[in-house]
mmCIF file of the N, C-alpha and C atoms, coordinates in Angstrom:
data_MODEL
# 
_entry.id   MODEL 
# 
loop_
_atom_site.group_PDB 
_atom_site.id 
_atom_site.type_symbol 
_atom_site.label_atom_id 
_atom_site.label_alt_id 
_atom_site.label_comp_id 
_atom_site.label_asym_id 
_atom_site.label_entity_id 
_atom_site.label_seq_id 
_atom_site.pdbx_PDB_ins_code 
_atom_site.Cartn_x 
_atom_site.Cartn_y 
_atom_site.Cartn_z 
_atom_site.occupancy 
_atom_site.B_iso_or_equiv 
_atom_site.pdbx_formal_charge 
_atom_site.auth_seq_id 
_atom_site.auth_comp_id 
_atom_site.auth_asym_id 
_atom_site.auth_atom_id 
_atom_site.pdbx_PDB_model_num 
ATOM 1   N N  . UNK A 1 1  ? -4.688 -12.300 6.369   1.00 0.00 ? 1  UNK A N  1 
ATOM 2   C CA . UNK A 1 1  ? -4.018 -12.306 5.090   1.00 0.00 ? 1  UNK A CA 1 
ATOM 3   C C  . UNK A 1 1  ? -4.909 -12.995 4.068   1.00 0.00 ? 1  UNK A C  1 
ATOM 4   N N  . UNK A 1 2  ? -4.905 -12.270 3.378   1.00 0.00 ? 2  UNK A N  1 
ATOM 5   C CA . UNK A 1 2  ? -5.751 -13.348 1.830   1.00 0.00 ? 2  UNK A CA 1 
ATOM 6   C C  . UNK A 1 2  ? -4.948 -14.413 1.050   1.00 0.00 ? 2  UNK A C  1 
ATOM 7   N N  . UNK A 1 3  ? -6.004 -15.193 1.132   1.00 0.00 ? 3  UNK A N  1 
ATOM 8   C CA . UNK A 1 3  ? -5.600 -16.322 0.705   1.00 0.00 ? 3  UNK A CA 1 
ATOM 9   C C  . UNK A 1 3  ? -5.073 -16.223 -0.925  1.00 0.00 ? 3  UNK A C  1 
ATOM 10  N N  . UNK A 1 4  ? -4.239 -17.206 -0.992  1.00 0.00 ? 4  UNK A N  1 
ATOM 11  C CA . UNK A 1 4  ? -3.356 -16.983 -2.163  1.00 0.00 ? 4  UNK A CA 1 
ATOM 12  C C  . UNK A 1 4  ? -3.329 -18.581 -2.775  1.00 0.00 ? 4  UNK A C  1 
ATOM 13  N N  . UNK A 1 5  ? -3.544 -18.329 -3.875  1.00 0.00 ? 5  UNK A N  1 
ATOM 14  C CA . UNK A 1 5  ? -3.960 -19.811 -4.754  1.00 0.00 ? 5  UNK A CA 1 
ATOM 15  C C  . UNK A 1 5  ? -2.431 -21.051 -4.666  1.00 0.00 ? 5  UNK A C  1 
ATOM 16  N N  . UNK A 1 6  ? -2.497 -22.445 -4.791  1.00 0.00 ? 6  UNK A N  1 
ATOM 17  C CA . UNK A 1 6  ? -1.547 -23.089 -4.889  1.00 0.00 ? 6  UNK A CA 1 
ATOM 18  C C  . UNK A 1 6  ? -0.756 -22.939 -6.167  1.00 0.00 ? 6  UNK A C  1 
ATOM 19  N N  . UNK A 1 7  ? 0.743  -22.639 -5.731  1.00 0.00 ? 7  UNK A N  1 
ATOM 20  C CA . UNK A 1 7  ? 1.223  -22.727 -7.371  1.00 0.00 ? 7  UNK A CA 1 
ATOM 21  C C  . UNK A 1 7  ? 1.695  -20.757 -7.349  1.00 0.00 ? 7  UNK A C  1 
ATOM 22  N N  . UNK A 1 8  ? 0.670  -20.353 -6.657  1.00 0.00 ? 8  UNK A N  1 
ATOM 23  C CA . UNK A 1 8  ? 1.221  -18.782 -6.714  1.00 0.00 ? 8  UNK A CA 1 
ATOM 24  C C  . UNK A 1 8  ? 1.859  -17.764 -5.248  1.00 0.00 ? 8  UNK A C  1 
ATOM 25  N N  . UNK A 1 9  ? 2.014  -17.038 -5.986  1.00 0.00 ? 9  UNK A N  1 
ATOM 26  C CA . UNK A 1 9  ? 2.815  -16.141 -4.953  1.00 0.00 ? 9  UNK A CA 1 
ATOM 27  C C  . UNK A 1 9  ? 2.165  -14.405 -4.808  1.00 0.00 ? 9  UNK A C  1 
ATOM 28  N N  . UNK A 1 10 ? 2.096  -13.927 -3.836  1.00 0.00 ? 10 UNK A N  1 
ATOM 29  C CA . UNK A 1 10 ? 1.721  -12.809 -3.540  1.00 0.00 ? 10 UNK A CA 1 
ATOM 30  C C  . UNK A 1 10 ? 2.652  -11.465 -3.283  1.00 0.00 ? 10 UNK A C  1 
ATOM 31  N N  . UNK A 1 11 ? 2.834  -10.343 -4.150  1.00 0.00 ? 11 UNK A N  1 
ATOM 32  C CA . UNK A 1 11 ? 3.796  -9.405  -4.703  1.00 0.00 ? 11 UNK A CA 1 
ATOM 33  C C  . UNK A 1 11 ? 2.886  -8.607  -4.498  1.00 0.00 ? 11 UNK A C  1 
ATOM 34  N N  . UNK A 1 12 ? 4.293  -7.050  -3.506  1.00 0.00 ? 12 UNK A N  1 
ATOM 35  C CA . UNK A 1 12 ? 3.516  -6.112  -3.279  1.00 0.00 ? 12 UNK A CA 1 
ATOM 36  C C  . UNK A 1 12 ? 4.025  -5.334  -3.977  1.00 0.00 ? 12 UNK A C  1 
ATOM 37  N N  . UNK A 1 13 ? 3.504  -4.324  -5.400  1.00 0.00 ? 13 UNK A N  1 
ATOM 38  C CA . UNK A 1 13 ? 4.166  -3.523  -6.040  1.00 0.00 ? 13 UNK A CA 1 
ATOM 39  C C  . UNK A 1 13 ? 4.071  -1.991  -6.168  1.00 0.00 ? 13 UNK A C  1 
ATOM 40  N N  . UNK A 1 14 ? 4.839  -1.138  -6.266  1.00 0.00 ? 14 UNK A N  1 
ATOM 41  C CA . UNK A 1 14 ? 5.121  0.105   -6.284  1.00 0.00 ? 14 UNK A CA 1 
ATOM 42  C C  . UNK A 1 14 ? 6.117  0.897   -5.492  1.00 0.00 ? 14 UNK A C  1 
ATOM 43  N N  . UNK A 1 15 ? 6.223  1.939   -5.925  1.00 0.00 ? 15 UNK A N  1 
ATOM 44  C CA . UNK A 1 15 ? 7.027  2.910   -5.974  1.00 0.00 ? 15 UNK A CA 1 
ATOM 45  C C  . UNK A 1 15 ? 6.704  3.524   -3.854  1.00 0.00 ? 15 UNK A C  1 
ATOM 46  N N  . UNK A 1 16 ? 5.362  4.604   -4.035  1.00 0.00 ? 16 UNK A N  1 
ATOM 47  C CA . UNK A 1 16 ? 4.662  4.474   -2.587  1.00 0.00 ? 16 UNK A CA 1 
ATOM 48  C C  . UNK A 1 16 ? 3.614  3.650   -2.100  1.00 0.00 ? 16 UNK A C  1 
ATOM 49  N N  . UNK A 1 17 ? 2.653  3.851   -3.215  1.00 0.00 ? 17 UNK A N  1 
ATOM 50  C CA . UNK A 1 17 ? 1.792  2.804   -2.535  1.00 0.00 ? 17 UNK A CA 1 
ATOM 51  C C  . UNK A 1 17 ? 1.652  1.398   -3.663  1.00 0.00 ? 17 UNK A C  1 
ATOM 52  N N  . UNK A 1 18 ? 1.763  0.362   -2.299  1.00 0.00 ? 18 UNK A N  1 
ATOM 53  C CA . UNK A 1 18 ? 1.739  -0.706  -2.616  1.00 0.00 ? 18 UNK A CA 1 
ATOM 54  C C  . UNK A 1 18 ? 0.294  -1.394  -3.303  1.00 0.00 ? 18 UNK A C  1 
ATOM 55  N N  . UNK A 1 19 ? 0.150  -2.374  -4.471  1.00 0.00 ? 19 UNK A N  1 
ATOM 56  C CA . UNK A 1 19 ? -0.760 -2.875  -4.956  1.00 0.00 ? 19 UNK A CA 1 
ATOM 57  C C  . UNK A 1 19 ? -0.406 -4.401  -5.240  1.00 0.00 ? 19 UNK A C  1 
ATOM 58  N N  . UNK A 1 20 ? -1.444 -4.973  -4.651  1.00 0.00 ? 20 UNK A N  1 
ATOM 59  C CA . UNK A 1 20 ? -1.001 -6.275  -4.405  1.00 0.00 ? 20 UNK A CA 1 
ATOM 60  C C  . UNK A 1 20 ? -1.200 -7.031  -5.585  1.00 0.00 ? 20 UNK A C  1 
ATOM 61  N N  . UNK A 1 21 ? -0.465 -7.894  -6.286  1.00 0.00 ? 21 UNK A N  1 
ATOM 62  C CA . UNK A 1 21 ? -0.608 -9.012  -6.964  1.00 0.00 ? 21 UNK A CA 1 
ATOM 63  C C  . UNK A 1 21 ? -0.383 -10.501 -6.472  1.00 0.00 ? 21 UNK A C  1 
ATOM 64  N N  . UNK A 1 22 ? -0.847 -11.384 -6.661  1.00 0.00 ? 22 UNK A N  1 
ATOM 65  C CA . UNK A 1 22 ? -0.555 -12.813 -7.337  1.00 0.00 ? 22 UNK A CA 1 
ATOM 66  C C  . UNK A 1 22 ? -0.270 -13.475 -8.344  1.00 0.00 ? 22 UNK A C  1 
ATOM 67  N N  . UNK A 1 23 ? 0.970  -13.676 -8.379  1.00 0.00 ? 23 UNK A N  1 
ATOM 68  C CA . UNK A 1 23 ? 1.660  -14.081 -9.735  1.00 0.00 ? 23 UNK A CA 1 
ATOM 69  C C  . UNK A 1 23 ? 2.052  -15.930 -9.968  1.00 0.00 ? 23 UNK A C  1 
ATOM 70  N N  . UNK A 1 24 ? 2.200  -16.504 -11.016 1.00 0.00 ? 24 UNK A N  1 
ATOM 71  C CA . UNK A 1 24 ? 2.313  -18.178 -11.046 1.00 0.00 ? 24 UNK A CA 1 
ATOM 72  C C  . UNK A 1 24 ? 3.772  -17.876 -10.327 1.00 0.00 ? 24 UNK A C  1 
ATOM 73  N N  . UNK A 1 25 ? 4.143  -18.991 -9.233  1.00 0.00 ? 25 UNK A N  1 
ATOM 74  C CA . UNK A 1 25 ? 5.552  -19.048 -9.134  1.00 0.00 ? 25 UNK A CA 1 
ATOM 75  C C  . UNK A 1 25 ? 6.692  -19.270 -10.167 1.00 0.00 ? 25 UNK A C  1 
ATOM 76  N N  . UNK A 1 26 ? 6.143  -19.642 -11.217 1.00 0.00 ? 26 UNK A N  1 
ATOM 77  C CA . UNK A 1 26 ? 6.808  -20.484 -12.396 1.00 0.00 ? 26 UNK A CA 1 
ATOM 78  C C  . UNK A 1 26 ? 7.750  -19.006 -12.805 1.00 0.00 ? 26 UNK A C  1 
ATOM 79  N N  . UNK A 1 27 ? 7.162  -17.370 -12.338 1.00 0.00 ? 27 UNK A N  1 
ATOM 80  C CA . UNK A 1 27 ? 7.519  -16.342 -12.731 1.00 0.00 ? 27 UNK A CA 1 
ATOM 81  C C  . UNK A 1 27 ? 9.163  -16.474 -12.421 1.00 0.00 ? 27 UNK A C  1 
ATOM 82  N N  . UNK A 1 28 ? 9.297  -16.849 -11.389 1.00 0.00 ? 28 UNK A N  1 
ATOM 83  C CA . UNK A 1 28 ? 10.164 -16.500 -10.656 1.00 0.00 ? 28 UNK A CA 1 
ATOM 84  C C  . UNK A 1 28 ? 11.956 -17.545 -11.266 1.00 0.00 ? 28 UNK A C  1 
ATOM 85  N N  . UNK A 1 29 ? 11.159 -17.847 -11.873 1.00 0.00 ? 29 UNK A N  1 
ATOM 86  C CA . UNK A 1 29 ? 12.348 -18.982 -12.751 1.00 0.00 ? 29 UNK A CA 1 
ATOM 87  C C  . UNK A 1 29 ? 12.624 -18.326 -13.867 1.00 0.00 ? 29 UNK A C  1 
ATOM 88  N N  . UNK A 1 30 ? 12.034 -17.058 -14.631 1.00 0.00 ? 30 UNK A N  1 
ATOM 89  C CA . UNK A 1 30 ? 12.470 -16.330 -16.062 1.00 0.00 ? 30 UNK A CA 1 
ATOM 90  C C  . UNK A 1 30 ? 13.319 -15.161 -15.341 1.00 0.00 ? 30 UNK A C  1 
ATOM 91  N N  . UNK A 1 31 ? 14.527 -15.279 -15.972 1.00 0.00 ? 31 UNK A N  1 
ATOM 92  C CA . UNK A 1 31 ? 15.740 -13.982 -15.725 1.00 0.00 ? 31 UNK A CA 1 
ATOM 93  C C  . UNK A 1 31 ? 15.502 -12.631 -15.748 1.00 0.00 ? 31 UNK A C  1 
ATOM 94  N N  . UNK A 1 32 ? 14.330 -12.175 -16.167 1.00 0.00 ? 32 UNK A N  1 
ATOM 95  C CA . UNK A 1 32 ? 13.823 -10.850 -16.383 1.00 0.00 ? 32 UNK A CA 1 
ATOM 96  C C  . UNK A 1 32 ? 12.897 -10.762 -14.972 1.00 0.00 ? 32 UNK A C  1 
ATOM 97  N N  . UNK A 1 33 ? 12.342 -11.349 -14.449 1.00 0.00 ? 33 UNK A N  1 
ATOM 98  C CA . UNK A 1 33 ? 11.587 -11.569 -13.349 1.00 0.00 ? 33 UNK A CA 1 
ATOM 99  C C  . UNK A 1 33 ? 12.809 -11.417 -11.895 1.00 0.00 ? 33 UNK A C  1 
ATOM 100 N N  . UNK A 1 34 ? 13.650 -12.452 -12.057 1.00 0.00 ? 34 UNK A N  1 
ATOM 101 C CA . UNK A 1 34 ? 14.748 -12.844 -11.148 1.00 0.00 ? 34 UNK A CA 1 
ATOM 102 C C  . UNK A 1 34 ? 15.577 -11.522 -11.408 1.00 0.00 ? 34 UNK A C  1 
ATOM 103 N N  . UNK A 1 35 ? 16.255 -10.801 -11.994 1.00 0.00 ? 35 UNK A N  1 
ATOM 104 C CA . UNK A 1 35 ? 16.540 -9.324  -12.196 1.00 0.00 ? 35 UNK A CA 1 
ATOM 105 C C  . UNK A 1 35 ? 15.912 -8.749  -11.477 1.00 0.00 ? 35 UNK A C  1 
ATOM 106 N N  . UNK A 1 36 ? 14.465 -8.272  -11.713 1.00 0.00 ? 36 UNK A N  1 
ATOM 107 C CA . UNK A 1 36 ? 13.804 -7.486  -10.927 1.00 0.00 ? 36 UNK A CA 1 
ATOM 108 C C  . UNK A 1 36 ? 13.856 -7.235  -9.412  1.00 0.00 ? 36 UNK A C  1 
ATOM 109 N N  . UNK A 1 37 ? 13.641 -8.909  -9.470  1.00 0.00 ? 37 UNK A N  1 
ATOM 110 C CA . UNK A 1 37 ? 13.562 -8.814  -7.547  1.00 0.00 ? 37 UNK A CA 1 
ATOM 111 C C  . UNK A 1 37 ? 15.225 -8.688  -6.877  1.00 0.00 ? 37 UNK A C  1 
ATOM 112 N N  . UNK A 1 38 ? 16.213 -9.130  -7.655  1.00 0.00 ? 38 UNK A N  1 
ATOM 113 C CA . UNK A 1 38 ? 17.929 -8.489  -7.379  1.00 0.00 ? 38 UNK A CA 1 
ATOM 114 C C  . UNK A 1 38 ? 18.059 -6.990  -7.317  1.00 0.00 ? 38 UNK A C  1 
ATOM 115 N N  . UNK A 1 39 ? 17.374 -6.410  -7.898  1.00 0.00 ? 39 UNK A N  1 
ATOM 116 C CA . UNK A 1 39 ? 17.479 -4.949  -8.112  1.00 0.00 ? 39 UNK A CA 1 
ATOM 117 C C  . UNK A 1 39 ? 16.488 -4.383  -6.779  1.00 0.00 ? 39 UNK A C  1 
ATOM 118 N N  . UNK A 1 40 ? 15.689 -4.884  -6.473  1.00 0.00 ? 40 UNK A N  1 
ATOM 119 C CA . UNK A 1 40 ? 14.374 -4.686  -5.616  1.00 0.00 ? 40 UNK A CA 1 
ATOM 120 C C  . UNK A 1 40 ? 15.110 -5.129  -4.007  1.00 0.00 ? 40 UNK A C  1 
ATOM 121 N N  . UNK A 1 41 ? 15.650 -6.175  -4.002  1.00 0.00 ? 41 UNK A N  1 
ATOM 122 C CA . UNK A 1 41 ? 16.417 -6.637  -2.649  1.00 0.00 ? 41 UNK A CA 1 
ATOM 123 C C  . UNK A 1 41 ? 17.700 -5.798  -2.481  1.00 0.00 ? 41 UNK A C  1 
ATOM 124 N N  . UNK A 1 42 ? 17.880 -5.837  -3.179  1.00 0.00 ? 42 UNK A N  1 
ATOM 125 C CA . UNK A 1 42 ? 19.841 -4.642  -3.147  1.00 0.00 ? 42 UNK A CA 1 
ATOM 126 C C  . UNK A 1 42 ? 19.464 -2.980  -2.818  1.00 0.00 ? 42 UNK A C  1 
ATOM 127 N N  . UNK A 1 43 ? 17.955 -2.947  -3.127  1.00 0.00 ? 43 UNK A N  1 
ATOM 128 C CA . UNK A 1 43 ? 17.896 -1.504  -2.644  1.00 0.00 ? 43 UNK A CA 1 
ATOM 129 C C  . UNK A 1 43 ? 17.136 -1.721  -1.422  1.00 0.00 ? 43 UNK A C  1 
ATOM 130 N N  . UNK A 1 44 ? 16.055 -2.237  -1.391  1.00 0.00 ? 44 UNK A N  1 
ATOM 131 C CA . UNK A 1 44 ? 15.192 -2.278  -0.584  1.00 0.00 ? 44 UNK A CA 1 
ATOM 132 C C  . UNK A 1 44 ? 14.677 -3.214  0.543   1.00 0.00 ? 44 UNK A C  1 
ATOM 133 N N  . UNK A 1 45 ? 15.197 -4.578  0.111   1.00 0.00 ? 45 UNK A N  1 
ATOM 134 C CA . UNK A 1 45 ? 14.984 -6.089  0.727   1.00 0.00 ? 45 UNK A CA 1 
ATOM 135 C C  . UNK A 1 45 ? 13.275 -6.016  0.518   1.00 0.00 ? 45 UNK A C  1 
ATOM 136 N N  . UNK A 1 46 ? 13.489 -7.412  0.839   1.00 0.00 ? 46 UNK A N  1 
ATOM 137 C CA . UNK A 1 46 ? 11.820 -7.381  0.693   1.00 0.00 ? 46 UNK A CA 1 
ATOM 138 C C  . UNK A 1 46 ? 10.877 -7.688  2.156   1.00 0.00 ? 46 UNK A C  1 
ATOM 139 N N  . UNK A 1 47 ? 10.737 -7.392  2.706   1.00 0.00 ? 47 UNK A N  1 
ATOM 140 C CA . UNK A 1 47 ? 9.982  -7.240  3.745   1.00 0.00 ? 47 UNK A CA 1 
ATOM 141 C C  . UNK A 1 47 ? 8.676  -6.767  3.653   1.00 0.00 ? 47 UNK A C  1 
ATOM 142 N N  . UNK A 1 48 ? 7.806  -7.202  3.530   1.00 0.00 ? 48 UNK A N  1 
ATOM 143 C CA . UNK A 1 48 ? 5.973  -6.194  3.502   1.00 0.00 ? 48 UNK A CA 1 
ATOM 144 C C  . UNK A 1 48 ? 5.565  -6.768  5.021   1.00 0.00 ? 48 UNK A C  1 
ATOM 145 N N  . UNK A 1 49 ? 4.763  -6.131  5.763   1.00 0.00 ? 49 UNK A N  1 
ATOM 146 C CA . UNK A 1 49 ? 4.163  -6.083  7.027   1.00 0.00 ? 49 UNK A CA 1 
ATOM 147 C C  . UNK A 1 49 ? 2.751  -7.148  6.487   1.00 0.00 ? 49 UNK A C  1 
ATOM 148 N N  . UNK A 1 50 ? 2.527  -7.494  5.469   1.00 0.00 ? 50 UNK A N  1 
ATOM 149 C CA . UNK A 1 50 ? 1.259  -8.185  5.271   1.00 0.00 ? 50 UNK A CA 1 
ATOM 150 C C  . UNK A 1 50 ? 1.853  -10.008 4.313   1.00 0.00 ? 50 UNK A C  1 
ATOM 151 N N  . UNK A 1 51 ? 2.930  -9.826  4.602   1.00 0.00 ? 51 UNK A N  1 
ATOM 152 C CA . UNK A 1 51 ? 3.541  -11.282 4.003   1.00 0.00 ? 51 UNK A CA 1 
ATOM 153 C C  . UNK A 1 51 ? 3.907  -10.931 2.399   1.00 0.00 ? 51 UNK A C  1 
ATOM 154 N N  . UNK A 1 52 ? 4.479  -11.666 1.854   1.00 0.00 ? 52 UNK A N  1 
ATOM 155 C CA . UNK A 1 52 ? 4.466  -11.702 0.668   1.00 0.00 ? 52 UNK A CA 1 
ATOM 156 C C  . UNK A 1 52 ? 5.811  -10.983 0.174   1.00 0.00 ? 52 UNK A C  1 
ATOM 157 N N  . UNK A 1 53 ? 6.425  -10.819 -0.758  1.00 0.00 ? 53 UNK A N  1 
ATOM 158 C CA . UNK A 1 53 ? 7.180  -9.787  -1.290  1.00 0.00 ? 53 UNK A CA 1 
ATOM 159 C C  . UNK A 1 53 ? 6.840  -8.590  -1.983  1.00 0.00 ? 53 UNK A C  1 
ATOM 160 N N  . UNK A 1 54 ? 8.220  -7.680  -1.736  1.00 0.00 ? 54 UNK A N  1 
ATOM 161 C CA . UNK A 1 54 ? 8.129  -6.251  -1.927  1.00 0.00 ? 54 UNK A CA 1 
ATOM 162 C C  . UNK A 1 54 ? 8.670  -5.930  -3.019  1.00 0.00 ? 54 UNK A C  1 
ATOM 163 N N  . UNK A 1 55 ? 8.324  -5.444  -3.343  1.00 0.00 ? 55 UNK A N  1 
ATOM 164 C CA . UNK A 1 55 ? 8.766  -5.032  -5.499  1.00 0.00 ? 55 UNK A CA 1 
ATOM 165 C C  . UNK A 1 55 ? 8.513  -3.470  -5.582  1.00 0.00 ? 55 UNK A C  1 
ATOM 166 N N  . UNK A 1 56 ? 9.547  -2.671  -5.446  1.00 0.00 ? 56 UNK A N  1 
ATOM 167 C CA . UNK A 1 56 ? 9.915  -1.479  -5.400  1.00 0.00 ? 56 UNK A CA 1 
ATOM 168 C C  . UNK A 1 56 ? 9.918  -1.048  -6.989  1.00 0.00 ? 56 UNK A C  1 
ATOM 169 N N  . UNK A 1 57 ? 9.247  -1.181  -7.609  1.00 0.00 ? 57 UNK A N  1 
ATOM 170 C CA . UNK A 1 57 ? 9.266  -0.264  -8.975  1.00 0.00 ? 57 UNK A CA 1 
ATOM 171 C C  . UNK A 1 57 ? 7.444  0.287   -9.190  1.00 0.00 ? 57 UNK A C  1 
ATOM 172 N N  . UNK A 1 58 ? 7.684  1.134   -10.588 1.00 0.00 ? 58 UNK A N  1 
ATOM 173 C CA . UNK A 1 58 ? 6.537  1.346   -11.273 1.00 0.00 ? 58 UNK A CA 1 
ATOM 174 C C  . UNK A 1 58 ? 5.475  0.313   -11.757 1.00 0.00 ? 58 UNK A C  1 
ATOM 175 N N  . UNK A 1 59 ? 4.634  0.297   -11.056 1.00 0.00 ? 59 UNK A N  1 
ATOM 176 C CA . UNK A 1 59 ? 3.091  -0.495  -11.462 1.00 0.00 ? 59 UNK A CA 1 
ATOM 177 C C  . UNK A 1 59 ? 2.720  -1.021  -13.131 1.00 0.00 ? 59 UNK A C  1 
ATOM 178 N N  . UNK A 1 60 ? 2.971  0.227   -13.626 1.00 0.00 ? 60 UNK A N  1 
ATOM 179 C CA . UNK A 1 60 ? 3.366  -0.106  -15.214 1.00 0.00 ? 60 UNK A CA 1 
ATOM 180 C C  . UNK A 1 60 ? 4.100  -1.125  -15.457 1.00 0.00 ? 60 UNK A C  1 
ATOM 181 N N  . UNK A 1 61 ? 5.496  -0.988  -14.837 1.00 0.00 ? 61 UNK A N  1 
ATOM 182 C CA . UNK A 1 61 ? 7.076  -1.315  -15.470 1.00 0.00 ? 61 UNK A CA 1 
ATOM 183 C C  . UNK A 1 61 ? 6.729  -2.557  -15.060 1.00 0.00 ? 61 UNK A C  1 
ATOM 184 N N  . UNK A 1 62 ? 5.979  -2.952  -14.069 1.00 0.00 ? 62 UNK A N  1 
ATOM 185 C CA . UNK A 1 62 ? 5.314  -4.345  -13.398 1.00 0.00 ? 62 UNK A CA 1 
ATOM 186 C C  . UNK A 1 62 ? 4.403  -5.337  -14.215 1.00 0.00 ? 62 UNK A C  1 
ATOM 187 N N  . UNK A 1 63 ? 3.248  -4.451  -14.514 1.00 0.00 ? 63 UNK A N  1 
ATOM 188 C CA . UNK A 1 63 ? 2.710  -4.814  -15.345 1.00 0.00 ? 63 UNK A CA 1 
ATOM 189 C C  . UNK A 1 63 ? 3.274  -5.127  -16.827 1.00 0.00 ? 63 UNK A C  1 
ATOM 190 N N  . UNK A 1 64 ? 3.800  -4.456  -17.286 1.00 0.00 ? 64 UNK A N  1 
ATOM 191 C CA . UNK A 1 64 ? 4.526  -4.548  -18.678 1.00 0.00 ? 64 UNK A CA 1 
ATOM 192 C C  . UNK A 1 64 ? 5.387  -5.951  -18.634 1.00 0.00 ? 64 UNK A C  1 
ATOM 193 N N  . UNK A 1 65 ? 6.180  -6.065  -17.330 1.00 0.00 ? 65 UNK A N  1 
ATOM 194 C CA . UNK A 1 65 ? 7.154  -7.261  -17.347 1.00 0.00 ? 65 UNK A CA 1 
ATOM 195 C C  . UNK A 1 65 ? 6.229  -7.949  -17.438 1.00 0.00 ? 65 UNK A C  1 
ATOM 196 N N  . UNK A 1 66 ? 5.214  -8.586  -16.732 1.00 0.00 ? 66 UNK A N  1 
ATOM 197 C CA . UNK A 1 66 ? 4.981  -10.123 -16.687 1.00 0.00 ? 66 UNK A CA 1 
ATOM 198 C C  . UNK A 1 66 ? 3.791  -10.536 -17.527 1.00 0.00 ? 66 UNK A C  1 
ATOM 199 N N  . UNK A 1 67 ? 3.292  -9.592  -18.655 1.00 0.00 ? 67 UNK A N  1 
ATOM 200 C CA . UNK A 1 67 ? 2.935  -9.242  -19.797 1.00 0.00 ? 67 UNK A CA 1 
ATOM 201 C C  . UNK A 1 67 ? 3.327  -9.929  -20.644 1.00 0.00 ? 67 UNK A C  1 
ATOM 202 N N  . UNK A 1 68 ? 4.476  -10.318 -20.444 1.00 0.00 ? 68 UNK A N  1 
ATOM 203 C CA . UNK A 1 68 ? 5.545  -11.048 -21.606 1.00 0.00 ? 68 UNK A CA 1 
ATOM 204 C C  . UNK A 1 68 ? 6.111  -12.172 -21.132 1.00 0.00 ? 68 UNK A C  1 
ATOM 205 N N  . UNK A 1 69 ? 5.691  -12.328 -19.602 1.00 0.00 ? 69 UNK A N  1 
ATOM 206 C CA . UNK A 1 69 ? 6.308  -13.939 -19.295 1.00 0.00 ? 69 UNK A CA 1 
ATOM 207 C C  . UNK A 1 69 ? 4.973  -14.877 -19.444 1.00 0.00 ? 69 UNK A C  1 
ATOM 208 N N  . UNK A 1 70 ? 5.587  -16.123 -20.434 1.00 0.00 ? 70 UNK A N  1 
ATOM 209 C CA . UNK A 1 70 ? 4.677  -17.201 -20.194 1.00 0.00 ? 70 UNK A CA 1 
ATOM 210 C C  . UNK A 1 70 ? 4.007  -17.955 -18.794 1.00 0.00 ? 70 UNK A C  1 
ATOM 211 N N  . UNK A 1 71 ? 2.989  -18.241 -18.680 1.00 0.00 ? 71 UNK A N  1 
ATOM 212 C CA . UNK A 1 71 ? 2.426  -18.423 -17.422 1.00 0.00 ? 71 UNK A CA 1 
ATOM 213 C C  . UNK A 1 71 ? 2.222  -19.945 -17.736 1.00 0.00 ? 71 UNK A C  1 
ATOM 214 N N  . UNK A 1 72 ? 3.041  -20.865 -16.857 1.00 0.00 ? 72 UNK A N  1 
ATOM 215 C CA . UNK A 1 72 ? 3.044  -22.219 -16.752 1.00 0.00 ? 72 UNK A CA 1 
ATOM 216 C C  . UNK A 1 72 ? 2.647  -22.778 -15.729 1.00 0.00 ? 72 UNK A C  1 
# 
């Protein structure tokens, strides 16, 4: 598994194929972020075979969200 910086978290995103990110954990405290992954667990749970969480949407729609969250 690749190593993943202190402070962050490792997100696997897409629709079929998965593309990995590392995001600040701090993400995970803005309501637009916390939405996502409610919508992402209620369909899908998050389970990835390589650790980390699973984020069942568009790569875009991914990118676009955390585009707009402050990184603390």
């Amino acid at each position: 598994m690749l190593d993943v910086p202190k402070g962050y978290i490792a997100v696997y995103v897409g629709e079929v194929h998965k593309t990995r990110f590392v995001v600040p954990l701090s993400f995970l405290g803005y309501p637009p972020f916390q939405d996502l992954l409610r919508q992402s667990e209620e369909e899908f749970g998050f389970d990835h075979p390589m650790g980390g969480l699973t984020i069942r949407c568009r790569e875009d729609a991914f990118i676009d969200l955390i585009s707009r969250l402050p990184v603390s």
